[in-house]
N, C-alpha and C positions, 0 to 999 in steps of 0.2 A: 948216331942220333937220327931221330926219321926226320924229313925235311918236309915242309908241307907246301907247296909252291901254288899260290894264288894273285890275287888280280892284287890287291890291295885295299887298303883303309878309302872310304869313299862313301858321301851322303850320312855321312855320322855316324857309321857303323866298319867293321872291322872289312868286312869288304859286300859289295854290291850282290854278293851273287849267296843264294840262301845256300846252294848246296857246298861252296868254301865255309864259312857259317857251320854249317851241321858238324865237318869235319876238326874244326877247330874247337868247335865246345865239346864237341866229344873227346876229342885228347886232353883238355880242360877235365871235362869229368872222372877220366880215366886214371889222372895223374902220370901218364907217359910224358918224357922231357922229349921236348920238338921246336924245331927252328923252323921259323916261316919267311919264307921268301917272295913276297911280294912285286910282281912285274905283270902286266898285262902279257910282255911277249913268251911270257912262260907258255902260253898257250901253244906257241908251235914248238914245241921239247914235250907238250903231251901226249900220251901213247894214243891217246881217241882225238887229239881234237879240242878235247873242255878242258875246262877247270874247276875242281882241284884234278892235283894227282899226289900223291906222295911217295917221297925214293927211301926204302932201310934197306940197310946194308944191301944197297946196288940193283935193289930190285923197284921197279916203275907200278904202282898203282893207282887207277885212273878210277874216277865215278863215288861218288859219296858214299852209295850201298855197296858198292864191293870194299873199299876201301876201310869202310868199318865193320865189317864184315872178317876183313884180313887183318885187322889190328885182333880183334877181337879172338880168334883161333891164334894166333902168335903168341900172344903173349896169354894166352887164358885170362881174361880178362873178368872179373865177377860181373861187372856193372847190372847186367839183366839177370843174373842167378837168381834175382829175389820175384823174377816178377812170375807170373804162371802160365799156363799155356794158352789161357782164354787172353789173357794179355798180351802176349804174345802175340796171338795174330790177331788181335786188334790194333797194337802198333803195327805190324805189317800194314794191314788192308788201308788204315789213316794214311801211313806214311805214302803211300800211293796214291791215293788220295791226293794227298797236297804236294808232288810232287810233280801229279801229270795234269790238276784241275786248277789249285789254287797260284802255283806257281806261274802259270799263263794270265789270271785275274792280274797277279804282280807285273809281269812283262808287259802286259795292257796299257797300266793304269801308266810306266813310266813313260814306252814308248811308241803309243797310239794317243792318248789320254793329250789332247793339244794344251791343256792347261800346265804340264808337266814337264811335256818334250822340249820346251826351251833350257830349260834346268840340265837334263840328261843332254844334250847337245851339246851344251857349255862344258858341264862336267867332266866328259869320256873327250871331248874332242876339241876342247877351247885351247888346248896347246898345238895344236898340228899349223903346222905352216899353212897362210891364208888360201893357198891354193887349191890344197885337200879338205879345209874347211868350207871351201864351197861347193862341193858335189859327194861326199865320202858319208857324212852323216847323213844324207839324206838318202844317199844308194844303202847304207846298209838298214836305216828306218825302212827303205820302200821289203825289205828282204825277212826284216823283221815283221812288217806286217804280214807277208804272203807265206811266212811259218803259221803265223797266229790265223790265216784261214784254213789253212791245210788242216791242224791239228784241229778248229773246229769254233774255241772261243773268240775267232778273231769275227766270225760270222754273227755274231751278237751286237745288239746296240749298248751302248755304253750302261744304260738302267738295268739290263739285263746282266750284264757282267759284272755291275754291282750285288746286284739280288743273286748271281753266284758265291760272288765272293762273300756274303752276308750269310749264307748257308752255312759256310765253312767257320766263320770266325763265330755263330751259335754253337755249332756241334761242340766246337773245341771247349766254348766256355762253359757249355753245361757239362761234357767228358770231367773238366777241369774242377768245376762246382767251388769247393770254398778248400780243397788242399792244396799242399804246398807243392808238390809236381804232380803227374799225371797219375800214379799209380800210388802216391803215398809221399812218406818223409824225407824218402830219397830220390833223385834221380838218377834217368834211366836212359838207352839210349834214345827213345823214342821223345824224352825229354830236349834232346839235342836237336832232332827233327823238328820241332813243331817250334821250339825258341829260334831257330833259323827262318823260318818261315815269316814268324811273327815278329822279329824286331825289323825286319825287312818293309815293313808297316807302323810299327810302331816305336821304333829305336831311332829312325831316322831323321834325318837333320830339317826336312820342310814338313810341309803338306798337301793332300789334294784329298778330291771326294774316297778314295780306298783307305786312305790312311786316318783320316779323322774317323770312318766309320770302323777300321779295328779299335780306334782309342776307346769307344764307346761301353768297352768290355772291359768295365776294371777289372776283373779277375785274372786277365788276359794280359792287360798292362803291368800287373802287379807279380804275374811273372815273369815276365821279359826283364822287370825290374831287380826283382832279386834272384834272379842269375846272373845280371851286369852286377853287382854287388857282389855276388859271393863266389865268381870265378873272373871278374876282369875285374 
């Protein structure tokens, strides 16, 4: 049975991290049977480094695109058989999109965003003994932000990176328009993408300014909604 090893259930959702997320609704989708193992320290037993990774029959795959990628040739999988090839790469080119744009608006909002970072502090590190609690969240905040300059959104002011992340949850809602997944009656894997992304906004157990402004987009909401319905 494949095993899918990620961080865990955390902030109301099945786990913190959209790219575990992708990998889970997509086995979800697929109907493949899979046991999840949820640990933070799974992350050093990963072949890169991150989380997810998933082990069948003894082989290690690491990264959400490859990972569904390798499910998907293994087992010959239909799930995109329906979709066309202009669809096709337009989930590519999205999915990239909100992997390398909107997913750092996400990282922002929890741990730069000062109205938030007391929650995500508590959350990831309110169990560590008081000694580690006092320098370890904030050495790896200070390390979190200086990824978030490197890569580029960390150089942005907070309204800025709002009106980023504001672009993203438009395109998606008009892509989206009034059907029931992205491409039609069924979903797809790209469907698995873009619901990772966006319950990580809108599935989740508080609020701050990123996440009241995904709610904004019933159409958006209303799928996040009925895929928590019709696969969890």
């Amino acid at each position: 049975m494949i095993k899918l090893y990620s961080f865990g259930s955390s902030l109301g959702v099945m786990d913190p991290s959209p790219f575990v997320v992708k990998v889970d609704v997509f086995l979800r989708f697929s109907g493949l049977p899979y046991e999840t193992f949820p640990d933070f320290n799974n992350i050093k037993k990963s072949p890169k480094g991150k989380l997810p990774f998933i082990e069948d029959d003894g082989q290690k795959v690491a990264d959400s695109s490859f990972i569904i990628d390798y499910l998907i040739k293994k087992y010959d999988l239909p799930l995109d058989d329906f979709l066309t090839e202009e669809q096709k790469a337009i989930s590519h080119l999205i999915t990239k999109s909100l992997d390398e744009n909107l997913y750092w608006c996400l990282v922002y909002s929890r741990w730069v965003a000062d109205d938030t970072w007391p929650l995500i502090s508590k959350t990831f590190f309110g169990k560590l003994p008081w000694l580690l609690r006092l320098f370890l969240p904030k050495l790896i905040r200070k390390g979190v932000k200086k990824n978030l300059h490197g890569q580029g959104v960390g150089r942005h002011s907070k309204s800025e990176i709002l009106d980023i992340t504001k672009q993203s949850f438009s395109a998606l809602s008009a892509l989206l328009a009034e059907k029931t997944y992205f491409f039609g009656e069924q979903p797809s894997s790209f469907d698995a993408t873009v619901y990772a992304s966006l319950c990580e906004f809108i599935s989740v157990d508080f609020d701050n300014d990123f996440n009241l402004l995904a709610k904004e987009y019933d159409n958006l909401v209303q799928f996040c909604r009925r895929i928590e319905k019709t696969f969890y």
